[in-house]
MARSE-69027 format. One record per residue (C-alpha): residue in one letter; y, x, z. Coordinates in steps of 0.02 Angstrom, whole numbers, plus 32768, in hexadecimal, padded with zeros to 4 digits. Example, Ala and Ser with C-alpha at 12.3 -4.5 7.8 and 13.67 -1.06 7.14 Angstrom:
residues 2
A7F1F82678186 S7FCB82AC8165 
END
This chain:
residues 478
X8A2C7B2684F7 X89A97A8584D2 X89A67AC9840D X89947B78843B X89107B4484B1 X88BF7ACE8431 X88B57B5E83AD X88787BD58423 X87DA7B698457 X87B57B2B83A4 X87C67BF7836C X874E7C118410 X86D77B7A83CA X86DA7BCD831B X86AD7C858364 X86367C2883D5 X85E47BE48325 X85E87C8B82D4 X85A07CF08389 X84F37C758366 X84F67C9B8296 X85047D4182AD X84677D298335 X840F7CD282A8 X842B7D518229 X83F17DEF8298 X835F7D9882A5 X83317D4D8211 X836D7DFA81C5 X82F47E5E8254 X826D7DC98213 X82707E0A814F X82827EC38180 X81DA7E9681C9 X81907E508166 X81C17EC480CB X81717F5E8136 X80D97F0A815F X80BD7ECA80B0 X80DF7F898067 X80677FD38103 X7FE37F4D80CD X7FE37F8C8010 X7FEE80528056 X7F4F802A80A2 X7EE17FCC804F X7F0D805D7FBE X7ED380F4803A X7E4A8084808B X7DFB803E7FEF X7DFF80EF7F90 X7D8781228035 X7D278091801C X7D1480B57F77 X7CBD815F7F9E X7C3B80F7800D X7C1C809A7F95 X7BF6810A7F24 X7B7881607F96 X7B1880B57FD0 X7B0980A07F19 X7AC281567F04 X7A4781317FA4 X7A1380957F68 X79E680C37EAD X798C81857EC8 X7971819A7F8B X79A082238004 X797282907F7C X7A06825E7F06 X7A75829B7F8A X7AA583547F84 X7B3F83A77FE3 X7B9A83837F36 X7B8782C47F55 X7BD182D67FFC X7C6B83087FE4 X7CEA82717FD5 X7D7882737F3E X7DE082197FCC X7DE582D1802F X7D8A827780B6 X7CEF82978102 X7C42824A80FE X7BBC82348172 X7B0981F68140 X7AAF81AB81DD X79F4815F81EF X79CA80B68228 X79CE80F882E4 X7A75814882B7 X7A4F81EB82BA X7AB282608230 X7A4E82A081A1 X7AB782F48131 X7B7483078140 X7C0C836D80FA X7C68834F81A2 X7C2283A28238 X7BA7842E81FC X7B15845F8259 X7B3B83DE82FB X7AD283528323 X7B2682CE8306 X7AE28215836F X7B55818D832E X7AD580E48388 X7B4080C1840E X7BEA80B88398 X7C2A7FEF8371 X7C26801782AE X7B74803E82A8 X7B227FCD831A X7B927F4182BD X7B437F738224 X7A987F74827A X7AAA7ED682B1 X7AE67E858206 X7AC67F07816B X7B157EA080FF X7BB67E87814E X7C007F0080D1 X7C8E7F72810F X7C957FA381C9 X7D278006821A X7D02805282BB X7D7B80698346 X7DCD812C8335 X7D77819D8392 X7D4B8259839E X7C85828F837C X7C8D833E838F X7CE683A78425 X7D9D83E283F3 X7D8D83778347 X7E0A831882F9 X7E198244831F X7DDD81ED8283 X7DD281368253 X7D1B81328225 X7CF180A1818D X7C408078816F X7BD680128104 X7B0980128118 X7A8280378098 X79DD7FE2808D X792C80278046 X78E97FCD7FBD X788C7F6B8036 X79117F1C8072 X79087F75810A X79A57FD4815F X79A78084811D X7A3280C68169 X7AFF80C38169 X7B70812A8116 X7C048166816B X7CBC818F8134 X7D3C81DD81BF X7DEF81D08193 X7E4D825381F8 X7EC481DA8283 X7F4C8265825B X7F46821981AC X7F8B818A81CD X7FEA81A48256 X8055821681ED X806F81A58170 X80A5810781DF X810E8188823B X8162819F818E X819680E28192 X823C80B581AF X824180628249 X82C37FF182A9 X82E9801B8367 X82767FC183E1 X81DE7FBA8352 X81377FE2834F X80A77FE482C3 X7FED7F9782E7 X7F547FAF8288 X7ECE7F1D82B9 X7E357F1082A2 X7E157E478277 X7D927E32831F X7E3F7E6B8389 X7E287F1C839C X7EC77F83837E X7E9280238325 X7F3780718312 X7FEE805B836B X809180C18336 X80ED80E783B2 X804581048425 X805B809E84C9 X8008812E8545 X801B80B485DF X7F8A804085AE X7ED1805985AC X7E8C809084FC X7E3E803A8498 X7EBB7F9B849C X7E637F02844F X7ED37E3E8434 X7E187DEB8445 X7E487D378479 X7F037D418466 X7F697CB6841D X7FB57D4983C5 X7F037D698372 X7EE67CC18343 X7F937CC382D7 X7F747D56828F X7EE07D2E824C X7F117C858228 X7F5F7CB78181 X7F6E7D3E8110 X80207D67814C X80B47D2381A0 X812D7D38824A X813E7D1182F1 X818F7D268390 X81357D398426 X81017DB584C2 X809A7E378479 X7FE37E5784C3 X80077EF684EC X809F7F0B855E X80EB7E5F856C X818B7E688512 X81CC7DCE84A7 X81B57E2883F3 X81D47E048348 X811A7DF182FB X81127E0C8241 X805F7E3281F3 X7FFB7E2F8154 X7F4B7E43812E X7F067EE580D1 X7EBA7E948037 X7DF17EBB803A X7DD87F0580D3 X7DC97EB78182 X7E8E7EFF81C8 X7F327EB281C3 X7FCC7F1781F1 X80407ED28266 X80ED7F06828E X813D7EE18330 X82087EF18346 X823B7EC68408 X82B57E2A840F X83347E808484 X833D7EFC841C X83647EAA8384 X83E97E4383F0 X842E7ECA8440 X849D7EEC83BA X84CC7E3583C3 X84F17E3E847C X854B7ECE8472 X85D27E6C83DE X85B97DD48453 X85F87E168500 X86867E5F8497 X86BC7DD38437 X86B17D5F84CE X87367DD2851A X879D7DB5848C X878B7D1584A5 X87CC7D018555 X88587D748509 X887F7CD68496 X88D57C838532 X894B7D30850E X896E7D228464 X89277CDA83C3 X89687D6F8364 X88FA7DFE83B1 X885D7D73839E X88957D4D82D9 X887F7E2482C3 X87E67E30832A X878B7DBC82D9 X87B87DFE8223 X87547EA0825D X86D47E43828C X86B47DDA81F9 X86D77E8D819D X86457EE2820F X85CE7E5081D9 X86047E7E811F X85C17F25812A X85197EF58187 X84E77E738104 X85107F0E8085 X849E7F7A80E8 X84277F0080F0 X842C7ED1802F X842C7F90801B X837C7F8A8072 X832A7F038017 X83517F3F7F81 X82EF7FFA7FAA X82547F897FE4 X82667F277F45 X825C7FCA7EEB X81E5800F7F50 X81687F7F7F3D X817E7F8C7E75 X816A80467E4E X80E980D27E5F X812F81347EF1 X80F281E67EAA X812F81C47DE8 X81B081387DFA X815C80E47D72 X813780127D7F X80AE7FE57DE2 X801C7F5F7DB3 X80947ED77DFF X811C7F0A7D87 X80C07F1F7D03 X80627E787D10 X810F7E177D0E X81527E777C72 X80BD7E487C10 X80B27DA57C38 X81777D937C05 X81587DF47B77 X80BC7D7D7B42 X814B7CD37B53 X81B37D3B7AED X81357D597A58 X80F37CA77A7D X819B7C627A32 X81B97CEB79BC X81097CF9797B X81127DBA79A8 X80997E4179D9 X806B7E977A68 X800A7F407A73 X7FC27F7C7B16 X7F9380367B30 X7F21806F7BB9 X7F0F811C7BEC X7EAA817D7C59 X7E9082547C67 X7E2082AA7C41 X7DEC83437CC1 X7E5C82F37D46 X7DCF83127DCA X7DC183C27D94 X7E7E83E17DA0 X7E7C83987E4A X7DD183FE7E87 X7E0584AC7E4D X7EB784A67E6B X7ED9842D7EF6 X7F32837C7F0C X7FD883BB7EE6 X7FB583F67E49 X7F78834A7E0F X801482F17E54 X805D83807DD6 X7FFE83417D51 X802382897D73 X80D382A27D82 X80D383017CE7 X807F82867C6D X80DF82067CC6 X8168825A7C6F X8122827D7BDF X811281D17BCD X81B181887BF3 X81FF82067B63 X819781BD7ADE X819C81077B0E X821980917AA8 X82A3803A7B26 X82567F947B19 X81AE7FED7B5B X816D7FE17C0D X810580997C3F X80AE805A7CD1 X802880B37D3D X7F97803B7D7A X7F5E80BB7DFA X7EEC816A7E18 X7F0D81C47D68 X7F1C811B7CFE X7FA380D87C98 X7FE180597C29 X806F80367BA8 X80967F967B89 X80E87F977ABD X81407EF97AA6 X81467ED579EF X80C57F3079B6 X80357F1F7931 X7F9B7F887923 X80037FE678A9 X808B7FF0790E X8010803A799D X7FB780D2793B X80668127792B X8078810C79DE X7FE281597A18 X7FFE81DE79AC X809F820B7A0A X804381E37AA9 X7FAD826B7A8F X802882E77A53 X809082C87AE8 X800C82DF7B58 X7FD2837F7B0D X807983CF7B40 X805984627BBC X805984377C7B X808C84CC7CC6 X805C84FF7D95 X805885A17DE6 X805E85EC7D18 X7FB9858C7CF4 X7FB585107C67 X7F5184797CAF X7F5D84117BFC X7ECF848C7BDA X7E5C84327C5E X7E80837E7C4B X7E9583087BA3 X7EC3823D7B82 X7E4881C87B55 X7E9381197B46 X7E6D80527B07 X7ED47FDD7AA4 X7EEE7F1C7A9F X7F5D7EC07A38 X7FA67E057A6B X7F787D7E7A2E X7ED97DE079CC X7E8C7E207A63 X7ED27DB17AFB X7F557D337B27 X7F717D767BE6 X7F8F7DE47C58 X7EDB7E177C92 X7E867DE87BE4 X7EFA7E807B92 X7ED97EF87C2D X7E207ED07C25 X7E117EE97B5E X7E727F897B66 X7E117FC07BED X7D6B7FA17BA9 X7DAB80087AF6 X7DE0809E7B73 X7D3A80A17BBC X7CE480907B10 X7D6781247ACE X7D2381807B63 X7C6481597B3D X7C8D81AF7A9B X7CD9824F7ACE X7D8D82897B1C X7E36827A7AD6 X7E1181C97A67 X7E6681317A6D X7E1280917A34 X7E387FE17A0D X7DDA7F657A67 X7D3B7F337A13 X7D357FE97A01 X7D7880177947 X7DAF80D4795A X7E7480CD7945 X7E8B818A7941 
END
């Protein structure tokens, strides 16, 4: 009886042990779930946000060099898809693609009397709102012009539909008990997925410990009451590079556990059942140790789609800049010690724009896709096909001299000038390659020297007319 008592409590003092790992594991595993989503909501963003900004940009520039006058409806409408607002210095609109005829008065919105205040701040994002009756919600991002007197001349205005966004986070796969924040660095939370409808909008964190550890660092987690509704959550954030959000995601602690209690109530049973028999304990705690198996495996299972995710172009599957960046740079120790070569092909299309304009979005993911393809079936197995972004790629040719690079260009422009077929129209007719070349060690011994030299030959091929490809220090190649 003492040695079947003896086993039974060091068998309870063992499951005991295990009850608090497995604790430890939920939430360390509910921790990098976190903090995987946040980092891949982070990137998302700053990609949709900056391609906006990029469209302000592009007007301040316009305002700053030729006037009002340089600005015709043309000019105003954004390659992002969304829409633009001029306003005055007393924030009044002036010309727009947005809202029509209406009168638009923007002086009383935080975005423009932030950039009245400090012109130079550079990018400010306004809390969403709705400007005209029955319109959409929209994220506005502004950024202010100024006269060549230095004086304030005005602020231009991009509106990013809400819906946008919120379709896209709603996309996300999310755990039970979780919730998505987009936060403006000053506190104020522009965006929350689920929506909490209980609580006054707009929610700001303005002198919250949970604020001051956000912005603390660029990213990291934390456990503490949210803000917002009080419950003890999971805090895992990240800053979106270049602009003035960071994401946050927020996973309740009780419902992370819950799974935990749920095992723990059960197994505690078992473990007044030990007193009954060690053989019923021996089999229960086999399945246990077997469940455990199979969530590590789902867990693994998980990590390993982030991983991917984080590495690849979601619309082509191709290697992303991150990828891309690490191959080279193993490929570059590699010819270090075997004196090698290493050619580097940059491409961009020709016409993309007008594919996109006359024929729609979808048609240039069509495109994309296609000479994605294209691509790959040319490219040698030790070659990485990688696509940098927009319509630009870049083959990385381990091994290769400038010889060695003609005949692959070659097959690359003949490639590319295969048909692309949608709705029985041949788009190859509207766009072309242009592309740059730069060899290791001739033209670069990194990373970022090789990308910067093949870039600057694209640009130079493009100077000089469509569907060339240069070497860098611009001798035509073919």
């Amino acid at each position: 009886m003492l040695l079947s008592l003896l086993v039974s409590l060091g068998m309870g003092g063992l499951l005991a042990r295990n009850l608090w790992a497995m604790h430890q594991d939920l939430l360390d595993n509910a921790e990098r779930a976190s903090r995987n989503l946040s980092h891949t909501l982070a990137v998302g963003l700053e990609w949709v946000l900056a391609d906006v900004d990029r469209d302000v940009l592009q007007m301040r520039s316009t305002l700053q060099n030729d006037g009002l006058q340089g600005v015709d409806a043309q000019a105003m409408l954004a390659v992002s898809g969304s829409a633009l607002l001029l306003l005055d210095a007393q924030g009044r609109g002036v010309r727009d693609m947005a809202f029509g005829q209406e009168q638009i008065d923007l002086v009383q919105r935080d975005f423009f009397q932030a950039l009245q205040r400090q012109p130079d701040m550079g990018l400010a994002i306004g809390v969403p709102q709705v400007l005209v009756q029955d319109g959409p919600q929209v994220l506005p991002l502004a950024r202010a012009w100024q006269q060549a007197d230095g004086r304030l001349g005005g602020v231009i205005v991009a509106f990013v539909p809400l819906q946008r966004l919120q379709q896209w986070v709603a996309g996300m796969h999310m755990a039970p008990g979780s919730a998505i924040n987009l936060i403006r660095m000053d506190g104020q939370v522009l965006l929350r997925f689920p929506a909490l409808s209980a609580l006054p909008w707009p929610h700001t964190l303005a002198g919250s410990e949970n604020l001051r550890r956000y912005t603390a660092s660029q990213a990291g987690v934390f456990t503490r009451p949210s803000v917002l509704d009080g419950i003890e959550r999971i805090h895992s954030f990240e800053h979106v590079t270049a602009m003035p959000l960071l994401v946050n995601v927020v996973q309740a602690r009780d419902a992370v556990l819950a799974p935990w209690r749920s095992s723990a109530w059960t197994l505690g049973g078992i473990a007044l059942l030990l007193f009954l028999g060690n053989l019923g304990l021996a089999l229960l705690f086999v399945r246990e140790l077997e469940r455990r198996r199979r969530t590590q495996k789902a867990l693994q299972v998980e990590k390993d789609r982030m991983q991917e995710m984080a590495l690849h172009d979601p619309l082509t599957g191709l290697p992303n800049r991150t990828l891309l960046q690490d191959r080279i740079e193993q490929a570059i120790a590699a010819a270090q010690r075997e004196a090698g070569a290493i050619g580097l092909l940059y491409l961009d299309l020709d016409g993309f724009k007008e594919v996109n304009d006359r024929w729609g979005h979808a048609a240039g993911d069509h495109v994309l896709v296609h000479i994605a393809q294209q691509l790959q079936q040319v490219a040698r197995m030790s070659d990485t096909v990688c696509r940098l972004g927009g319509d630009e790629f870049v083959l990385l040719l381990p091994g290769c001299t400038l010889v060695d690079v003609r005949e692959v260009i070659i097959r690359v422009l003949q490639a590319c000038a295969t048909p692309c077929w949608w709705h029985g129209e041949n788009l190859q007719a509207v766009y072309g390659v242009s592309g740059g070349v730069s060899i290791y060690p001739e033209h670069g011994t990194s990373f970022a020297e090789l990308l910067r030299h093949a870039d600057t030959a694209l640009y130079q091929a493009k100077d000089a007319g469509r569907g060339q490809v240069y070497y860098f220090q611009a001798v035509p190649s073919y």
